[in-house]
C-alpha positions as CSV (number, residue, x, y, z in Angstrom):
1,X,0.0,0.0,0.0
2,X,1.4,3.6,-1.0
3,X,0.6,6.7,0.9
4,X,-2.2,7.9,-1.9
5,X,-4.2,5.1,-1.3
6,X,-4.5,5.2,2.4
7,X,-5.1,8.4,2.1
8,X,-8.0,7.6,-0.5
9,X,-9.1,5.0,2.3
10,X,-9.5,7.6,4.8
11,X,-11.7,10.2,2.9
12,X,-13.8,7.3,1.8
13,X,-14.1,5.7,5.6
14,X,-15.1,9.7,6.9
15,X,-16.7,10.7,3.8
16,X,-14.8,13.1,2.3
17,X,-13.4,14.4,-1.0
18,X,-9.7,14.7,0.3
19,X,-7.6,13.7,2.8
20,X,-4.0,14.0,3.5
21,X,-1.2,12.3,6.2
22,X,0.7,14.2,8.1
23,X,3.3,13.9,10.8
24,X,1.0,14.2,13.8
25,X,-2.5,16.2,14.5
26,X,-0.8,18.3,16.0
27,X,0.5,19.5,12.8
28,X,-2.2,18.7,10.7
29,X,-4.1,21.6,12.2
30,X,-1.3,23.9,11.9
31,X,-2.1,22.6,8.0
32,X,-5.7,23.0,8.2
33,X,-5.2,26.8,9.6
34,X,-2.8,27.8,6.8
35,X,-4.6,26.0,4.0
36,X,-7.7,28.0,5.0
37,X,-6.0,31.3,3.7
38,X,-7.7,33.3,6.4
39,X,-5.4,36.4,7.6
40,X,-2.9,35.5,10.2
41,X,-3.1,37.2,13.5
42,X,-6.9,37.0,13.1
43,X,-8.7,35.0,16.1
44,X,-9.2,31.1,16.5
45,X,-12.0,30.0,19.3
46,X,-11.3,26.9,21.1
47,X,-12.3,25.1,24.1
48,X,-10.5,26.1,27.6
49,X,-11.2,22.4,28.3
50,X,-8.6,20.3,26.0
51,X,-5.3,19.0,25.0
52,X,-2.7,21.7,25.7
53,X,-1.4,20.8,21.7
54,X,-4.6,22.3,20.1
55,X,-3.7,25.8,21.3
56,X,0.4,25.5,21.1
57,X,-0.5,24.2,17.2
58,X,-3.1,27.7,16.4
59,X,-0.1,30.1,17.9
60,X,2.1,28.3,16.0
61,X,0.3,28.8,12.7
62,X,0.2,32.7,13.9
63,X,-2.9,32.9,15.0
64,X,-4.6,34.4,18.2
65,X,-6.1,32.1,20.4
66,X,-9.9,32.8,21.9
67,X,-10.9,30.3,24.8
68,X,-14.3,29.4,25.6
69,X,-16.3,27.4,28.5
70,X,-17.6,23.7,27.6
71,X,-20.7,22.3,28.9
72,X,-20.9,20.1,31.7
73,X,-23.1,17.8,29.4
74,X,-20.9,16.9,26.8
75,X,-17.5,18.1,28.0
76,X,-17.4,19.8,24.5
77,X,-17.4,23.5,23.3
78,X,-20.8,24.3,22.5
79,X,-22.3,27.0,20.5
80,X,-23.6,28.8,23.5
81,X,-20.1,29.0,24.5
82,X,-18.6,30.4,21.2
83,X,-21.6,33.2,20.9
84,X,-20.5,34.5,24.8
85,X,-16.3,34.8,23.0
86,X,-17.1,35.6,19.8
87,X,-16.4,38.9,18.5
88,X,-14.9,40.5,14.8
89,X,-11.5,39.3,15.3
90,X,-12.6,35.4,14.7
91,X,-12.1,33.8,11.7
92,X,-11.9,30.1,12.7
93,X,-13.3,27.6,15.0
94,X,-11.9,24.9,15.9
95,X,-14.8,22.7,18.0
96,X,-13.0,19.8,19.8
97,X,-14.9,16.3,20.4
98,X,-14.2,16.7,24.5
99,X,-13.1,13.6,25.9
100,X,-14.4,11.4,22.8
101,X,-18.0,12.6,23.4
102,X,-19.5,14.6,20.5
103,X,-20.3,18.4,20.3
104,X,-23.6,19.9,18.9
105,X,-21.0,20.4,15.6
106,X,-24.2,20.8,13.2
107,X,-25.0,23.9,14.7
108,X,-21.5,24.9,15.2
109,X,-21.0,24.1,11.6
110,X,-24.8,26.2,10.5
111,X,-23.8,29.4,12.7
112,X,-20.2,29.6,10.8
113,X,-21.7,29.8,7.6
114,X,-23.9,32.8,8.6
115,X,-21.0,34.7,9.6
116,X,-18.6,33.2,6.8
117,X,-16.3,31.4,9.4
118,X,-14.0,28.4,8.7
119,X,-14.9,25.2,11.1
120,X,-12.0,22.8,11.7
121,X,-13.5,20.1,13.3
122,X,-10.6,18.5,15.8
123,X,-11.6,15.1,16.0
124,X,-8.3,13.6,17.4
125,X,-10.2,11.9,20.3
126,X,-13.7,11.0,19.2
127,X,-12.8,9.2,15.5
128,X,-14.7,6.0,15.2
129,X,-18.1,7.8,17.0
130,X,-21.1,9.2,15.2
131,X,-22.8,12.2,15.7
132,X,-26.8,12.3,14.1
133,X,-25.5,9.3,12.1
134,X,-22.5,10.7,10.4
135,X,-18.8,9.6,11.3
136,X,-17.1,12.5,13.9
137,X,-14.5,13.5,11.5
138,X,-17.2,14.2,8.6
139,X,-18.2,17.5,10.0
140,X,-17.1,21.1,8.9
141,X,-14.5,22.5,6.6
142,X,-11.8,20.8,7.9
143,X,-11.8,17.4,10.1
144,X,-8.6,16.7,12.0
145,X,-7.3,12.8,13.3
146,X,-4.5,11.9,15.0
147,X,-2.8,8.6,14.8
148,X,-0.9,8.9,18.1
149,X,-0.2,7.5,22.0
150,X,-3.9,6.4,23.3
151,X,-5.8,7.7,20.1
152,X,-9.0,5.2,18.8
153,X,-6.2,4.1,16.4
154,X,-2.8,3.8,18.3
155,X,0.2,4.1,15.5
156,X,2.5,5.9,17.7
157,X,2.6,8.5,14.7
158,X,0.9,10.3,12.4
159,X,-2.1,12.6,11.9
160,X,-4.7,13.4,9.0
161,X,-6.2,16.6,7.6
162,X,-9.6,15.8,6.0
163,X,-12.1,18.6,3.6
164,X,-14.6,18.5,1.0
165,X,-12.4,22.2,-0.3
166,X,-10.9,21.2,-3.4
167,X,-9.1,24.8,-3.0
168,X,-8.1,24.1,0.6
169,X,-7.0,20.7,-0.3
170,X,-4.7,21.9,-2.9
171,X,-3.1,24.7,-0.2
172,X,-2.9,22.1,2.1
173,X,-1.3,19.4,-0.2
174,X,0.8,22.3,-1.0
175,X,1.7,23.2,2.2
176,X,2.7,20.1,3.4
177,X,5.4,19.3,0.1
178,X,7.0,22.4,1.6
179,X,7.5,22.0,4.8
180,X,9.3,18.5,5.2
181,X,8.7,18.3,9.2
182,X,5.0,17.9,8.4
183,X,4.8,15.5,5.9
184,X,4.4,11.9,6.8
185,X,7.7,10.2,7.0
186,X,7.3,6.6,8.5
187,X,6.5,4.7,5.0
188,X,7.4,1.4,6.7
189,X,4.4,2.0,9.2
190,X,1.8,2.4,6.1
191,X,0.7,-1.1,6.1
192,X,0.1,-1.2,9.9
193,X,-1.5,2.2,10.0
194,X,-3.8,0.7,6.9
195,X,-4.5,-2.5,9.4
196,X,-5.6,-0.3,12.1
197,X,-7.8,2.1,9.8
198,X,-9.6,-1.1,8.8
199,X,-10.2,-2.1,12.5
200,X,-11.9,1.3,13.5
201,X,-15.4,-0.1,13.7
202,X,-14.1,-3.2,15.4
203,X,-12.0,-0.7,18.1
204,X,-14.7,1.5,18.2
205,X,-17.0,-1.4,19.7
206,X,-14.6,-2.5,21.8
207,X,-14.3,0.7,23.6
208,X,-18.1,1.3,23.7
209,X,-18.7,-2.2,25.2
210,X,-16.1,-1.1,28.1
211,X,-17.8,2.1,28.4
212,X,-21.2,0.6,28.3
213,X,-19.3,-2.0,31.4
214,X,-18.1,1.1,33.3
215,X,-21.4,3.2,32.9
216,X,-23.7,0.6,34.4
217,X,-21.4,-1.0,36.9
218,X,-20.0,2.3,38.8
219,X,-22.6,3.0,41.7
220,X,-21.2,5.1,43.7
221,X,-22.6,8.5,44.6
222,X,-19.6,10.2,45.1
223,X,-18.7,9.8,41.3
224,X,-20.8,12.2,38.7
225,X,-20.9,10.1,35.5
226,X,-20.8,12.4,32.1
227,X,-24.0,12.0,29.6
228,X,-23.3,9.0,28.1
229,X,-25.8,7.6,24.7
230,X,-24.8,5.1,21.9
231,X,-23.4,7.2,19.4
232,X,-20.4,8.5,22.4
233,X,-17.5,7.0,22.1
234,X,-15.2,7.9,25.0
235,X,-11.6,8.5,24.7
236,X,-11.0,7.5,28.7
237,X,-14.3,7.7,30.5
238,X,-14.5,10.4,32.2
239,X,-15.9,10.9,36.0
240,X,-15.9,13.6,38.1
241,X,-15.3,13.8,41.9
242,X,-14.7,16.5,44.3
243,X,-11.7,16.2,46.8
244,X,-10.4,14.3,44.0
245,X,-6.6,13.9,45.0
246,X,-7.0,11.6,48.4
247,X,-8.7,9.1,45.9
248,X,-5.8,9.3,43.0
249,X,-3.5,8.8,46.2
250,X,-5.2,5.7,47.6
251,X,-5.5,4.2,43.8
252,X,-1.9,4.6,43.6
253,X,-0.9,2.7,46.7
254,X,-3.3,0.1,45.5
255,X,-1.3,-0.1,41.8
256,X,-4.5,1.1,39.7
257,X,-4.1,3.6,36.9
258,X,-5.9,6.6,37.2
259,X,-5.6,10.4,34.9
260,X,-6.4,13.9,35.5
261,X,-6.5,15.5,32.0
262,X,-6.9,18.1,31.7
263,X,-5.8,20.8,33.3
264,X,-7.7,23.9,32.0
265,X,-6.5,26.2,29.9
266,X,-7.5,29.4,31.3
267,X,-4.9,28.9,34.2
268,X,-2.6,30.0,31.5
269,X,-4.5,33.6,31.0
270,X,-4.2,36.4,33.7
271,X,-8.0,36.9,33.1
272,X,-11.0,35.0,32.2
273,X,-14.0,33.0,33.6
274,X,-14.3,29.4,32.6
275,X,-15.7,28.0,35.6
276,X,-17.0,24.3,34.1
277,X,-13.3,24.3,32.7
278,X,-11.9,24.5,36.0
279,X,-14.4,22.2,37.6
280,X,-13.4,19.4,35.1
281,X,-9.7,20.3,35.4
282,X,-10.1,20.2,39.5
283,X,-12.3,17.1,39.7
284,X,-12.0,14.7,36.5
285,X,-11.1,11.2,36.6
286,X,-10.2,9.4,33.3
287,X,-10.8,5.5,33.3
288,X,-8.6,3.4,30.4
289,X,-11.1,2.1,27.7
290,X,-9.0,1.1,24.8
291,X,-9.7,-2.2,22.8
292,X,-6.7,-3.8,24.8
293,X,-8.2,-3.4,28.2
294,X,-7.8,-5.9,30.1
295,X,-11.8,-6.8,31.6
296,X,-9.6,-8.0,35.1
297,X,-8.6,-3.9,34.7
298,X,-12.0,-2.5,34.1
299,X,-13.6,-4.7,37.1
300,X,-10.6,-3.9,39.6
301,X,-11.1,0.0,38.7
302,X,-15.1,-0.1,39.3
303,X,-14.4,-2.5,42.8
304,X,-12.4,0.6,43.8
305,X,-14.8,3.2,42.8
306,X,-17.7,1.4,44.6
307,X,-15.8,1.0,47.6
308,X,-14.1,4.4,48.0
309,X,-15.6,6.4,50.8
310,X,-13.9,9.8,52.3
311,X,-11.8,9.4,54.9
């Protein structure tokens, strides 16, 4: 298999026109941002809640960075979030699947194209889940995946920049030839990455049915469980727990793997308001659900959950 044709693979499995590799997601969305040909300096709006990477990749590209609140619901940016940030300045949006579970990215998508804005749907942690039917990673001008650590397909490396935009896929293809850091390099992973690709449904059911293990076995009133319906497909299921850190302490005495992320973004600015943001960073709980869970690891973490009391 050559490069072309996975890439072909991809836009068909997400239904797209176009799709090209690149070195990571990361990068893929510094792609997206410069194949867009919007003005540089201009604003990007992004979720306070998310992987650190998303906003390193926008300055990177030269672009401002705009944070908004998520919902407690879906962990996700949602529209009523963009409208309180949004002013003149913004020119892109780049609306993050939080945690694997979907955002309201139709309406996202609908108020963009009133106000002639360019949607980069980040889908890095959600790939292999629907939204309304439709593959996450099928949504908005751009769709971003990401082929690394932990990711619904686990390669170690790589990333993908998807569109419809036979203009922005030229600029991107074009972008990528000339920048060499960008551009896919492993060759020799091809054939495993193409093994994987064709595994996403199978993954994706595998990670639902330990969701689906975690969400009705976990009784314990201390723990808020997220929204949860059959078209989310978490990344790490998520929980949330005040006084969070004598738990994380007492799980690692007892050898069981627990994560935090993440830590919100808005501790990085001197102002702004992002209380759900800080909530999640302060009291989220991220359970392992990948395909190669162990079910000895998913019932050790909920016999820990339903027995932890404060002290």
């Amino acid at each position: 298999m050559d490069l072309i044709e996975l890439e072909r693979e991809l836009a068909s499995r997400f239904i797209r026109d176009f799709a090209l590799l690149t070195s990571s997601g990361s990068f893929a969305i510094v792609t997206a941002l410069n194949a867009s040909n919007v003005a540089k300096g201009s604003s990007v709006i992004m979720p306070a809640s998310c992987c650190p990477i998303v906003l390193f990749a926008i300055q990177m590209a030269g672009f401002n960075v705009v944070l908004a609140d998520v919902s407690m619901n879906s962990l996700s940016m949602e529209l009523s979030d963009i409208v309180a940030v949004f002013d003149s300045s913004v020119s892109v949006i780049v609306a993050v699947h939080g945690y694997g579970h979907y955002c309201k990215i139709d309406d996202i998508v609908a108020f963009a194209k009133r106000r002639h804005l360019v949607v980069i749907e980040d889908a890095c942690l959600a790939y292999g889940g629907t939204y309304k039917n439709k593959p996450l990673g099928s949504y908005g001008d751009f769709s971003i995946l990401s082929f690394g650590y932990d990711k619904p397909i686990n390669n170690q490396y790589g990333g993908a920049v998807l569109t419809n935009n036979s203009d922005y896929y030229q600029r991107a293809k074009e972008f990528i030839f000339n920048n060499k850091m960008i551009q896919y390099a492993e060759f020799e992973q091809l054939g495993t990455l193409k093994a994987q690709v064709s595994k996403l449904q199978e993954y994706g059911q595998s990670r639902k049915s330990n969701v689906e293990y975690l969400q009705n076995n976990i009784k314990n009133p201390l723990f808020t469980k997220v929204h949860f319906d059959q078209e989310v497909s978490f990344w790490r299921y998520p929980l949330l727990l005040e006084n969070r850190d004598p738990f994380l302490v007492k799980a690692k005495q007892e050898n069981i793997v627990f994560t935090k992320h993440y830590q919100s973004l808005g501790d990085l600015q001197t102002h702004g308001y992002f209380p759900n943001s800080r909530r999640i960073s302060n009291q989220i709980i991220n359970l392992f659900v990948r395909p190669e869970t162990p079910q000895q690891q998913l019932t050790d973490m909920v016999t820990f959950i339903n027995a932890y009391r404060y002290e």
